[in-house]
PDB file of N, H, CA, C and O in Angstrom:
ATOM      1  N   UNK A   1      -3.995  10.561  -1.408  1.00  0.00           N
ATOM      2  CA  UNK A   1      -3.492  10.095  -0.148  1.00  0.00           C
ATOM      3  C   UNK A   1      -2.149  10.764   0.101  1.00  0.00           C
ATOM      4  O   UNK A   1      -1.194  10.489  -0.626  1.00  0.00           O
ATOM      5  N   UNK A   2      -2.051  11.540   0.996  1.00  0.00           N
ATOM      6  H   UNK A   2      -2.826  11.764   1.586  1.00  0.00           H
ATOM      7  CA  UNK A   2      -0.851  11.913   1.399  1.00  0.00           C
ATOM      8  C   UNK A   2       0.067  11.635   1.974  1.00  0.00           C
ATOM      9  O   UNK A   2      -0.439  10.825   2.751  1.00  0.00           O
ATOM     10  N   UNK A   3       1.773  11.688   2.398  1.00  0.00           N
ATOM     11  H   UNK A   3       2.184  12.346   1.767  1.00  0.00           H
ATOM     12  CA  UNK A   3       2.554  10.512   2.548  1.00  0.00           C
ATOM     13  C   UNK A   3       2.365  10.565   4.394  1.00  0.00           C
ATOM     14  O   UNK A   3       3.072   9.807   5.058  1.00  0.00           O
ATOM     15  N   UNK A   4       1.431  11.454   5.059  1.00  0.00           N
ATOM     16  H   UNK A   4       0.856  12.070   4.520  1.00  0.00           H
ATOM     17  CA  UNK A   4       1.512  11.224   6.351  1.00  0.00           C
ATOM     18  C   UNK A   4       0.232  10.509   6.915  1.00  0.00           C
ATOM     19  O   UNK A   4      -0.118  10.066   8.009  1.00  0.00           O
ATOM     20  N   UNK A   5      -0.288  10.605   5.680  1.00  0.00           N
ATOM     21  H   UNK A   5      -0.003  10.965   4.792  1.00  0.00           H
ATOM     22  CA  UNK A   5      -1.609   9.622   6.117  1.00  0.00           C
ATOM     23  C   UNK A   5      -1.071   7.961   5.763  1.00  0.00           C
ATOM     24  O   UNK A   5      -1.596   7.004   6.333  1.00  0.00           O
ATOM     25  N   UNK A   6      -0.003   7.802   4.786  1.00  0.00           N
ATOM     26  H   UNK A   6       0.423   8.579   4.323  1.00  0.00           H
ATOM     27  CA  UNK A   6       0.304   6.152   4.588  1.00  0.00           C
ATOM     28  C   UNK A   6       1.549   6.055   5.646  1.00  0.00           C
ATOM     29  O   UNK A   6       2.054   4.937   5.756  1.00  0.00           O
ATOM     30  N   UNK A   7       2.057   7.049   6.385  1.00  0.00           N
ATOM     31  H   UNK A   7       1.647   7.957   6.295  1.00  0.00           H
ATOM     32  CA  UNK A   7       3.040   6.736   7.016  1.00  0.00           C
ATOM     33  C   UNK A   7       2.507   6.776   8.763  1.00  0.00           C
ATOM     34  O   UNK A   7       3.185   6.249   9.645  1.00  0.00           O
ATOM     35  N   UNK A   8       1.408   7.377   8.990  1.00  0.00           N
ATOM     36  H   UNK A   8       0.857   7.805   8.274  1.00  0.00           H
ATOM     37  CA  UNK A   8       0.374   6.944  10.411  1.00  0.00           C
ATOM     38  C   UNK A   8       0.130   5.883  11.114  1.00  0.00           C
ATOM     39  O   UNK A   8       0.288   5.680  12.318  1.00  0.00           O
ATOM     40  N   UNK A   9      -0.215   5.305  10.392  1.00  0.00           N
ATOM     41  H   UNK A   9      -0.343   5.469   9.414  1.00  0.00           H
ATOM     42  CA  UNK A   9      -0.458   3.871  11.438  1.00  0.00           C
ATOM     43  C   UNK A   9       0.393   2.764  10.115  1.00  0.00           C
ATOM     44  O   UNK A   9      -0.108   1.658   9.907  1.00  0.00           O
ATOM     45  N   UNK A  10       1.480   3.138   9.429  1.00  0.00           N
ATOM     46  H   UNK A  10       1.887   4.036   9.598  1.00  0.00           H
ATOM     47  CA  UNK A  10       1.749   1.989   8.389  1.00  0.00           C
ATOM     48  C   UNK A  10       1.891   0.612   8.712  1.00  0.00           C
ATOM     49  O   UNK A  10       1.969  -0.259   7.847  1.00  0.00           O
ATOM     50  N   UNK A  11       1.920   0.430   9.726  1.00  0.00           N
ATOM     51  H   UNK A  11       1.856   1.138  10.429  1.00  0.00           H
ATOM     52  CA  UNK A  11       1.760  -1.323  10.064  1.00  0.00           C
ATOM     53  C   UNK A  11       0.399  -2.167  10.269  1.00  0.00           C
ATOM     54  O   UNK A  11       0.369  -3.397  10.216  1.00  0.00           O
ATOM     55  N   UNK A  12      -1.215  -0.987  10.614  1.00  0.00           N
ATOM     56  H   UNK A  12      -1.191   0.012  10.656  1.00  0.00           H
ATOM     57  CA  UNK A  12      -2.191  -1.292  10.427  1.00  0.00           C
ATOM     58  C   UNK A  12      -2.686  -1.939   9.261  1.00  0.00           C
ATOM     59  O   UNK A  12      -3.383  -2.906   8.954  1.00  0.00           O
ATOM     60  N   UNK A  13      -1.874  -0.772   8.601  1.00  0.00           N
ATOM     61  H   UNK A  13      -1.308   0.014   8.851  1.00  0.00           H
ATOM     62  CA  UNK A  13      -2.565  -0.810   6.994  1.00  0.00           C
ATOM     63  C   UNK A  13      -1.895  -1.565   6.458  1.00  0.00           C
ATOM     64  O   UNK A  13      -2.533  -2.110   5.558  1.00  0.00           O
ATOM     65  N   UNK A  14      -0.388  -2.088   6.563  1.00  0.00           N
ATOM     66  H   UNK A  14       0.130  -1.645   7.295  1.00  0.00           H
ATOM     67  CA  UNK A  14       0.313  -3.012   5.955  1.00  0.00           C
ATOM     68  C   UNK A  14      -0.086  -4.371   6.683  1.00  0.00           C
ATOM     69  O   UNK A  14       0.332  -5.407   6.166  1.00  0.00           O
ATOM     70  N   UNK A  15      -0.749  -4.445   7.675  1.00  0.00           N
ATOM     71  H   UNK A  15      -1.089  -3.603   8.095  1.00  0.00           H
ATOM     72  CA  UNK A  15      -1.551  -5.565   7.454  1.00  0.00           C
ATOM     73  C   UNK A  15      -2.609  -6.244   7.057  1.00  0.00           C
ATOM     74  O   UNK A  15      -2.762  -7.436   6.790  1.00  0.00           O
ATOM     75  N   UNK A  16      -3.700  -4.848   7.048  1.00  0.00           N
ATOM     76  H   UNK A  16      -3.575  -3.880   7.265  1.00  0.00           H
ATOM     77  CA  UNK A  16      -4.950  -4.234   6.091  1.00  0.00           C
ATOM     78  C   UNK A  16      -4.544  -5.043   4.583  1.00  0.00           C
ATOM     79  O   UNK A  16      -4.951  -6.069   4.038  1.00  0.00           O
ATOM     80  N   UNK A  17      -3.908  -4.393   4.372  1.00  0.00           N
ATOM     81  H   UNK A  17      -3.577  -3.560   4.815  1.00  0.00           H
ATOM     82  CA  UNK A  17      -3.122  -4.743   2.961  1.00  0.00           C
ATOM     83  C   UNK A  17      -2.897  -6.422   2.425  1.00  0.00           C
ATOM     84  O   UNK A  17      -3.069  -7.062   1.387  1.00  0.00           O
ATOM     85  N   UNK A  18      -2.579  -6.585   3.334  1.00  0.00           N
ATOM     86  H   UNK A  18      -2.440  -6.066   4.177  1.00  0.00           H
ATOM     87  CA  UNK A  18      -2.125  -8.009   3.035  1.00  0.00           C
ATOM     88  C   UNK A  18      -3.115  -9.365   3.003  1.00  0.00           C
ATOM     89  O   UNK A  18      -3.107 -10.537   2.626  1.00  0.00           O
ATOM     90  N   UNK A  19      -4.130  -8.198   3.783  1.00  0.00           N
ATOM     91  H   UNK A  19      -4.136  -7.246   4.089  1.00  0.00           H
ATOM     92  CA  UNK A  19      -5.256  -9.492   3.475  1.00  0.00           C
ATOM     93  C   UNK A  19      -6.228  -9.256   3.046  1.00  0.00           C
ATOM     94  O   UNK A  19      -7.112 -10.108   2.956  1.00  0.00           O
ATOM     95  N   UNK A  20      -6.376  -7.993   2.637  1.00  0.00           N
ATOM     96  H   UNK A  20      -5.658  -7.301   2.711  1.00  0.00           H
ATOM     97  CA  UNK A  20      -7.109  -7.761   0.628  1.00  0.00           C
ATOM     98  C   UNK A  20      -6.275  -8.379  -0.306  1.00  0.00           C
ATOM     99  O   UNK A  20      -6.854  -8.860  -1.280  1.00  0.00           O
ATOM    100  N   UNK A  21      -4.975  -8.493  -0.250  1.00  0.00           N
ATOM    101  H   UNK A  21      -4.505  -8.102   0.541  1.00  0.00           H
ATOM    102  CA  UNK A  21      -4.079  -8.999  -1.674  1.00  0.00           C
ATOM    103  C   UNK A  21      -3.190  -9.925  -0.796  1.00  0.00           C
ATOM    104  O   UNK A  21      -2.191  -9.380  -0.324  1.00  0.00           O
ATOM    105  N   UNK A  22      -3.413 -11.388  -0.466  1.00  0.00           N
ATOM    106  H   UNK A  22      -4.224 -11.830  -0.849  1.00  0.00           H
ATOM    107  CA  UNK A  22      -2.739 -12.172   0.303  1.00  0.00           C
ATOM    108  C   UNK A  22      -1.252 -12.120  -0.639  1.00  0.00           C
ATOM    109  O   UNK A  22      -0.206 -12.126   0.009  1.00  0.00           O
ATOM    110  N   UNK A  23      -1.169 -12.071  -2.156  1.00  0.00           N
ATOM    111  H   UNK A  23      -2.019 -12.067  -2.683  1.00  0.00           H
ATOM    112  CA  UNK A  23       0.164 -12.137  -2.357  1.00  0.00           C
ATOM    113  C   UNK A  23       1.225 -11.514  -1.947  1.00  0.00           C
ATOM    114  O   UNK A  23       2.270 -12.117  -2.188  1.00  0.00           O
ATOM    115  N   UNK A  24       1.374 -10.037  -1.154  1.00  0.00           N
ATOM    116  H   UNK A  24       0.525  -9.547  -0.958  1.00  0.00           H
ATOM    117  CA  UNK A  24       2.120  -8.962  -1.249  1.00  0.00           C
ATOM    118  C   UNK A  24       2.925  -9.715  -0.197  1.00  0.00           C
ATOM    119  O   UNK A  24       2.381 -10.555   0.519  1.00  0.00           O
ATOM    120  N   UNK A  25       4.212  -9.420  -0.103  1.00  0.00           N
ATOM    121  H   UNK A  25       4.654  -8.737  -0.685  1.00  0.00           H
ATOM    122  CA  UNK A  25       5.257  -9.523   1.031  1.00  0.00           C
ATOM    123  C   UNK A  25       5.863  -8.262   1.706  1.00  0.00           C
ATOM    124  O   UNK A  25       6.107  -7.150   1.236  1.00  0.00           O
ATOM    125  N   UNK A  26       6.043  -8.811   3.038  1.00  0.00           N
ATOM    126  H   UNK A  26       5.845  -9.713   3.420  1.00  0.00           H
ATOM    127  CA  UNK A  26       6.915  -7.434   3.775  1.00  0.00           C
ATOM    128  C   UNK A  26       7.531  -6.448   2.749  1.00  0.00           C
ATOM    129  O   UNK A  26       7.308  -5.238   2.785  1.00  0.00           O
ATOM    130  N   UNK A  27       8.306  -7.042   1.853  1.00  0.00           N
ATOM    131  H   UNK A  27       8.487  -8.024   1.825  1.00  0.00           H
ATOM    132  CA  UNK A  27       9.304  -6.158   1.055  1.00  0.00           C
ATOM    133  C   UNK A  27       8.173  -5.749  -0.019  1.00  0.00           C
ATOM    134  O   UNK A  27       8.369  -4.559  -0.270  1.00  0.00           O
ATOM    135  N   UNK A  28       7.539  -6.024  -0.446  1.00  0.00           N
ATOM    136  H   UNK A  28       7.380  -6.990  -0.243  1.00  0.00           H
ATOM    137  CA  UNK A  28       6.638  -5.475  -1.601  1.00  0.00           C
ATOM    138  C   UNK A  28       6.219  -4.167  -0.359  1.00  0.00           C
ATOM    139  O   UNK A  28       6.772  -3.079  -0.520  1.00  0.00           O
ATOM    140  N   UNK A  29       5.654  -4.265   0.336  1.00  0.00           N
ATOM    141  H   UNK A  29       5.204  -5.148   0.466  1.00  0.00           H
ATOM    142  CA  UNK A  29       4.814  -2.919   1.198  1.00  0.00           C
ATOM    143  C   UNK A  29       6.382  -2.086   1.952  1.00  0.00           C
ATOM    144  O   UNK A  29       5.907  -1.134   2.572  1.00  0.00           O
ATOM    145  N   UNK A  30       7.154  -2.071   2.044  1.00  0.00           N
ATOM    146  H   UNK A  30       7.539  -2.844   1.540  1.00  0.00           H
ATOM    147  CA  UNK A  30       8.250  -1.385   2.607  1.00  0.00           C
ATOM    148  C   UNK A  30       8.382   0.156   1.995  1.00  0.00           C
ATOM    149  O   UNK A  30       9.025   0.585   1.037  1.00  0.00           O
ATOM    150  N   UNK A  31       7.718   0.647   2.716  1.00  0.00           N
ATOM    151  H   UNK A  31       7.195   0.298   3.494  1.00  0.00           H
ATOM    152  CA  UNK A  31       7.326   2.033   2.261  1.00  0.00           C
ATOM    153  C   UNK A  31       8.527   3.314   2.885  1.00  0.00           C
ATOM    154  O   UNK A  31       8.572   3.719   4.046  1.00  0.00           O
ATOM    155  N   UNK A  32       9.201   3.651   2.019  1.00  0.00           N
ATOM    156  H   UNK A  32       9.164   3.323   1.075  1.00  0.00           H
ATOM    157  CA  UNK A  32      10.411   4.508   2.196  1.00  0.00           C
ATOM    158  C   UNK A  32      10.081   5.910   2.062  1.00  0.00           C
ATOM    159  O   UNK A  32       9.827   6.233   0.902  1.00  0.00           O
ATOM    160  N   UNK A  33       9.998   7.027   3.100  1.00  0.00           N
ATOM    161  H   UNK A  33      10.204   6.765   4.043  1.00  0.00           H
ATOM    162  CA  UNK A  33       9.375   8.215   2.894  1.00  0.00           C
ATOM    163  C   UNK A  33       9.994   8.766   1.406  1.00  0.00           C
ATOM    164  O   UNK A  33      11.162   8.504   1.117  1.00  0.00           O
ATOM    165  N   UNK A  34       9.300   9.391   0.668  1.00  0.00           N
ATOM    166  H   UNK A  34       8.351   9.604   0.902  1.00  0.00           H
ATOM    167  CA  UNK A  34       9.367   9.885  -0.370  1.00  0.00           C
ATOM    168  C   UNK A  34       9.223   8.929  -1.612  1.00  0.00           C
ATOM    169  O   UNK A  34       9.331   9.495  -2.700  1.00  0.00           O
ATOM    170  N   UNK A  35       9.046   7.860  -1.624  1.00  0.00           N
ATOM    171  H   UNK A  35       8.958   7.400  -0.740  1.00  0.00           H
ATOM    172  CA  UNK A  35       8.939   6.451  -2.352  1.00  0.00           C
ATOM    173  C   UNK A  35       7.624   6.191  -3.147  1.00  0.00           C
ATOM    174  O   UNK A  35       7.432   5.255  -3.923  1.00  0.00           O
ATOM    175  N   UNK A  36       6.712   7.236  -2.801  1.00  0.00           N
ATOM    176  H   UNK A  36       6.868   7.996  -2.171  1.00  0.00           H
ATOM    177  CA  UNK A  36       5.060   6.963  -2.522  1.00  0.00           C
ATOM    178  C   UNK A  36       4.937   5.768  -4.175  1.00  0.00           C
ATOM    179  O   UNK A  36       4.474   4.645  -4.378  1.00  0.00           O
ATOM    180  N   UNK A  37       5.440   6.520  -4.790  1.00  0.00           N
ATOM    181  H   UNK A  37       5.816   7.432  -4.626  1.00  0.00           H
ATOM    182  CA  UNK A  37       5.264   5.364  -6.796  1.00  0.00           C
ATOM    183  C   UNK A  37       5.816   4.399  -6.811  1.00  0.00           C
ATOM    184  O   UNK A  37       5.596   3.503  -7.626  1.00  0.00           O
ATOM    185  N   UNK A  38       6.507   4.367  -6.076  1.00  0.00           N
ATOM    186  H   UNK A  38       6.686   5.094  -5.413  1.00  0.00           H
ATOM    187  CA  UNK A  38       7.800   3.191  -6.452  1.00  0.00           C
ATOM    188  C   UNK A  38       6.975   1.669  -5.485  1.00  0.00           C
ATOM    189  O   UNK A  38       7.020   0.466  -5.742  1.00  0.00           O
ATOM    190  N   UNK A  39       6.133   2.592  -4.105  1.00  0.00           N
ATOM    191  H   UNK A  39       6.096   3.569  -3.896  1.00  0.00           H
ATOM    192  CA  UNK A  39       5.329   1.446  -3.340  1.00  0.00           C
ATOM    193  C   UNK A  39       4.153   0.947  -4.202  1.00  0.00           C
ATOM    194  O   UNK A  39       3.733  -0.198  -4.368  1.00  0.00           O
ATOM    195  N   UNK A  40       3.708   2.211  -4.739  1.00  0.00           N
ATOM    196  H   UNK A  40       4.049   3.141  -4.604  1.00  0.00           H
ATOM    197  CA  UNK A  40       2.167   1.931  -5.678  1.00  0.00           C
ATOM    198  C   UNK A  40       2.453   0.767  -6.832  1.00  0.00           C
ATOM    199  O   UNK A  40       1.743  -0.176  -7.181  1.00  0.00           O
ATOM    200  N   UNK A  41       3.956   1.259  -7.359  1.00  0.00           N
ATOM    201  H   UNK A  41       4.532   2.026  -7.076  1.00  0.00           H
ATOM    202  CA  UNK A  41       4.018   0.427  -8.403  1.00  0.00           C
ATOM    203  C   UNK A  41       4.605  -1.009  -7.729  1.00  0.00           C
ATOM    204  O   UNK A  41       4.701  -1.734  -8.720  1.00  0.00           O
ATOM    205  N   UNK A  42       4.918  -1.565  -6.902  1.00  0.00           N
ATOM    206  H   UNK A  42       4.840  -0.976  -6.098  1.00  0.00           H
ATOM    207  CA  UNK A  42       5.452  -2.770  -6.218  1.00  0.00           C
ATOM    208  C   UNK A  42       3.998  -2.996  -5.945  1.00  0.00           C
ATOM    209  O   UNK A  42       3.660  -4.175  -5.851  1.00  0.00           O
ATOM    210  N   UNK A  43       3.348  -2.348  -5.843  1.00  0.00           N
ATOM    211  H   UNK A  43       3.622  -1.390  -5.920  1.00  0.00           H
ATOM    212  CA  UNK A  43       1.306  -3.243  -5.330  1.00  0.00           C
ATOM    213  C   UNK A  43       0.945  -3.785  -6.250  1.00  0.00           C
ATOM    214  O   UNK A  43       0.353  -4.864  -6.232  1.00  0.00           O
ATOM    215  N   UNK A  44       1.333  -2.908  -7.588  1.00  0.00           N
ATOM    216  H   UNK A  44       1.814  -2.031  -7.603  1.00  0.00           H
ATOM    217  CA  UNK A  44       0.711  -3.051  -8.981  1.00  0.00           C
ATOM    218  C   UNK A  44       1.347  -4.474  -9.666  1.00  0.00           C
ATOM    219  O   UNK A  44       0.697  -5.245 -10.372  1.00  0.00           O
ATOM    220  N   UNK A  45       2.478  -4.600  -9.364  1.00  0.00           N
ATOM    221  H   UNK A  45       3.006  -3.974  -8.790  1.00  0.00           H
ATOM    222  CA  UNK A  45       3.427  -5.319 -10.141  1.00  0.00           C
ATOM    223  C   UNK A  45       2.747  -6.687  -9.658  1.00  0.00           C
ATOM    224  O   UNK A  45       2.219  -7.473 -10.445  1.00  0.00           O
ATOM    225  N   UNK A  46       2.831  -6.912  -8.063  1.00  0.00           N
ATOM    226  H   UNK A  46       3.260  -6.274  -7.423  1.00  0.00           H
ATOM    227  CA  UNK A  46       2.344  -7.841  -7.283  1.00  0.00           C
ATOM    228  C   UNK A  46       0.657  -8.234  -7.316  1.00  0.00           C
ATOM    229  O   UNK A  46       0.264  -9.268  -6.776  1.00  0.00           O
ATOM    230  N   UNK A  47      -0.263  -7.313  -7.994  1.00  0.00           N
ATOM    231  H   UNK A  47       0.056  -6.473  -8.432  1.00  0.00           H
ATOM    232  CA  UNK A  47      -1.222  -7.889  -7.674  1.00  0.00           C
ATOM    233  C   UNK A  47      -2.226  -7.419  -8.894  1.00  0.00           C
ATOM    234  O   UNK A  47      -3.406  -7.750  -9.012  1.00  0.00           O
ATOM    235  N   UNK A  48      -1.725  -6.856  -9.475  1.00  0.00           N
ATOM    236  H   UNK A  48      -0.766  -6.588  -9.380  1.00  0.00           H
ATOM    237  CA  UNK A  48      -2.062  -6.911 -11.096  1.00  0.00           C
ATOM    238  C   UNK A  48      -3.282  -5.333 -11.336  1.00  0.00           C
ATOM    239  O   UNK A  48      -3.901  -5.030 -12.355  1.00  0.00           O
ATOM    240  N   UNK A  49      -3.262  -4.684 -10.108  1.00  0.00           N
ATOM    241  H   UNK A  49      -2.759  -4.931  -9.280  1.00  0.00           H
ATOM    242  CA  UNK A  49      -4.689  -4.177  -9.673  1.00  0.00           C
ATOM    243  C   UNK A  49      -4.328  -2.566 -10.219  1.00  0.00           C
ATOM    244  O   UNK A  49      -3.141  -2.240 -10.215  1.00  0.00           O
ATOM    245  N   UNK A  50      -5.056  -1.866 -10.549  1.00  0.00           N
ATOM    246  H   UNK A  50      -6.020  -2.131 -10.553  1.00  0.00           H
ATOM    247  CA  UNK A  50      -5.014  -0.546 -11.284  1.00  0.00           C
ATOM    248  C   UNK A  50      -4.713  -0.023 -10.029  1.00  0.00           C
ATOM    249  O   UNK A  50      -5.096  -0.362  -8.910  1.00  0.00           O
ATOM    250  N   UNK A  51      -3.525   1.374 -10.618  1.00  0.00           N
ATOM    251  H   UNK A  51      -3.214   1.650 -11.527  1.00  0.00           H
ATOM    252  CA  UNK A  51      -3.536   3.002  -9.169  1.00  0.00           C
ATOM    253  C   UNK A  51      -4.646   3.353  -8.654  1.00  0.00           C
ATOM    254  O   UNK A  51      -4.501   3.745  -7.496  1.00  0.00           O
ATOM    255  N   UNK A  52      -6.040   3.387  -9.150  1.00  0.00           N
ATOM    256  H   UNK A  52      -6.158   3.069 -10.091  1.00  0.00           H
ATOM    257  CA  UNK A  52      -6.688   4.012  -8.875  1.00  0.00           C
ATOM    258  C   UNK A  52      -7.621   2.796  -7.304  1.00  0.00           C
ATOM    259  O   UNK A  52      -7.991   3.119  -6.175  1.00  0.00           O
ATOM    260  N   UNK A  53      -7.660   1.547  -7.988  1.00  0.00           N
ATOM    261  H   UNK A  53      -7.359   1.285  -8.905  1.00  0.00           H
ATOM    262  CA  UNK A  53      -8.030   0.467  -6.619  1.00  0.00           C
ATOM    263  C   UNK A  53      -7.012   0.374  -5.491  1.00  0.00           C
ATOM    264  O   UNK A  53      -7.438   0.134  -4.361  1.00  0.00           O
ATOM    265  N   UNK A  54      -5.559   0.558  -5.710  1.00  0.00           N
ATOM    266  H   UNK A  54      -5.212   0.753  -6.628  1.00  0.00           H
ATOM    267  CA  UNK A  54      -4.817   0.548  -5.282  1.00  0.00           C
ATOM    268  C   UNK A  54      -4.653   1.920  -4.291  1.00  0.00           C
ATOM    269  O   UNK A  54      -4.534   1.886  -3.067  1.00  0.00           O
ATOM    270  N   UNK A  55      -4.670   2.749  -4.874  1.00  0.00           N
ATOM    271  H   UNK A  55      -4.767   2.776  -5.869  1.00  0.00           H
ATOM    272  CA  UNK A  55      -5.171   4.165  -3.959  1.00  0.00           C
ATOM    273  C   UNK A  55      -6.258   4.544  -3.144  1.00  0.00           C
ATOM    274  O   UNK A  55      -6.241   5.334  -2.200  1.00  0.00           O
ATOM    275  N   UNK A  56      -7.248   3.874  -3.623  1.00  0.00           N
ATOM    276  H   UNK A  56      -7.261   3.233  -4.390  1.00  0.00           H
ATOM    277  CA  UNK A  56      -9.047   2.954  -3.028  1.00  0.00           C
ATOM    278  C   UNK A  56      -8.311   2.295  -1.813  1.00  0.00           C
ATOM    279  O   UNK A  56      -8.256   2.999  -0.805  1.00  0.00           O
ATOM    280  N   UNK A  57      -7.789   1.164  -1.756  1.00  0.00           N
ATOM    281  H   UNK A  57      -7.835   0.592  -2.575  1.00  0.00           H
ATOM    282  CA  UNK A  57      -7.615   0.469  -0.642  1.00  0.00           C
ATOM    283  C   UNK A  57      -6.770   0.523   0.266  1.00  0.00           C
ATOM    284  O   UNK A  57      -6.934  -0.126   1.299  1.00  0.00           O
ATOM    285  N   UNK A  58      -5.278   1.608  -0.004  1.00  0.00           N
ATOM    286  H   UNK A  58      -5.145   2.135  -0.844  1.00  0.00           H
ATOM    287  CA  UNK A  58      -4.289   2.400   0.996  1.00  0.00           C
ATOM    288  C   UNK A  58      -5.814   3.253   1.596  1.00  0.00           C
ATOM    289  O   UNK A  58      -6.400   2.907   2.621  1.00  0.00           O
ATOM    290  N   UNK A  59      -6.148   4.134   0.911  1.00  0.00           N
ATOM    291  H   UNK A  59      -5.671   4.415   0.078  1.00  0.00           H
ATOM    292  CA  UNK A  59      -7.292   4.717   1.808  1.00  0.00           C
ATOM    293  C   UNK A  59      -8.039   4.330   2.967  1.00  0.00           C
ATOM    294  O   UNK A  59      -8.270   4.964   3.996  1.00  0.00           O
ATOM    295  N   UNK A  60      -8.503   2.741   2.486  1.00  0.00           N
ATOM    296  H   UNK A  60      -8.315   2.226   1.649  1.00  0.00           H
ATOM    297  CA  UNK A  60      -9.939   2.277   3.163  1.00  0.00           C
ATOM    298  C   UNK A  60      -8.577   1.600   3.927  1.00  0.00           C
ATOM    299  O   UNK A  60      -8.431   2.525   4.727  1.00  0.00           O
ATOM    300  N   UNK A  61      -7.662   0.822   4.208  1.00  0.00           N
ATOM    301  H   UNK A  61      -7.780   0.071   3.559  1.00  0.00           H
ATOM    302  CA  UNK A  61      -7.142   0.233   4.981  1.00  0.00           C
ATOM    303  C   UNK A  61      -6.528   1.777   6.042  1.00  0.00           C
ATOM    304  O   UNK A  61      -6.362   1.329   7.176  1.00  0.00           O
ATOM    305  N   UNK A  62      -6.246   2.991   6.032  1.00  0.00           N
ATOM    306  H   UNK A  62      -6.381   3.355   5.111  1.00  0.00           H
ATOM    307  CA  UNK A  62      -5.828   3.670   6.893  1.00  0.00           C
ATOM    308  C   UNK A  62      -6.989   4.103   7.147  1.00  0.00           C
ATOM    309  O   UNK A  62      -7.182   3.187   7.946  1.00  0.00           O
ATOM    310  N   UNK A  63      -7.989   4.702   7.192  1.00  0.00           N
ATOM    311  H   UNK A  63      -7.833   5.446   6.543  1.00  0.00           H
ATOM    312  CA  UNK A  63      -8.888   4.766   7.690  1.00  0.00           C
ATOM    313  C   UNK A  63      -9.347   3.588   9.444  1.00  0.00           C
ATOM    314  O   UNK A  63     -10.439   3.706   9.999  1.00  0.00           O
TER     315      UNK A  63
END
């Protein structure tokens, strides 16, 4: 996933997001250009879920 495909519609998907993993908060998804690990790992921390599902569902939610 590249950072202009999570930075496209990021409020779609950060709501996408939030209701595959109801735990995450605004500040957990606050995606800072150049940040891309630091967001993956705030998903991870928050929802216990491997990079690779986690990279699965930034996908399927920008889409």
């Amino acid at each position: 996933m590249t950072k202009l495909e999570i930075k496209g519609d990021w409020n779609i998907t950060k709501g996408k997001l939030k209701q595959k993993w109801a735990q995450l908060t605004d500040e957990d998804l606050q995606y800072v250009e150049g940040k891309r690990d630091e967001l993956f790992g705030r998903i991870q921390k928050a929802t216990g879920e491997t990079l690779e599902a986690i990279e699965k569902a930034l996908h399927e939610a920008s889409s």
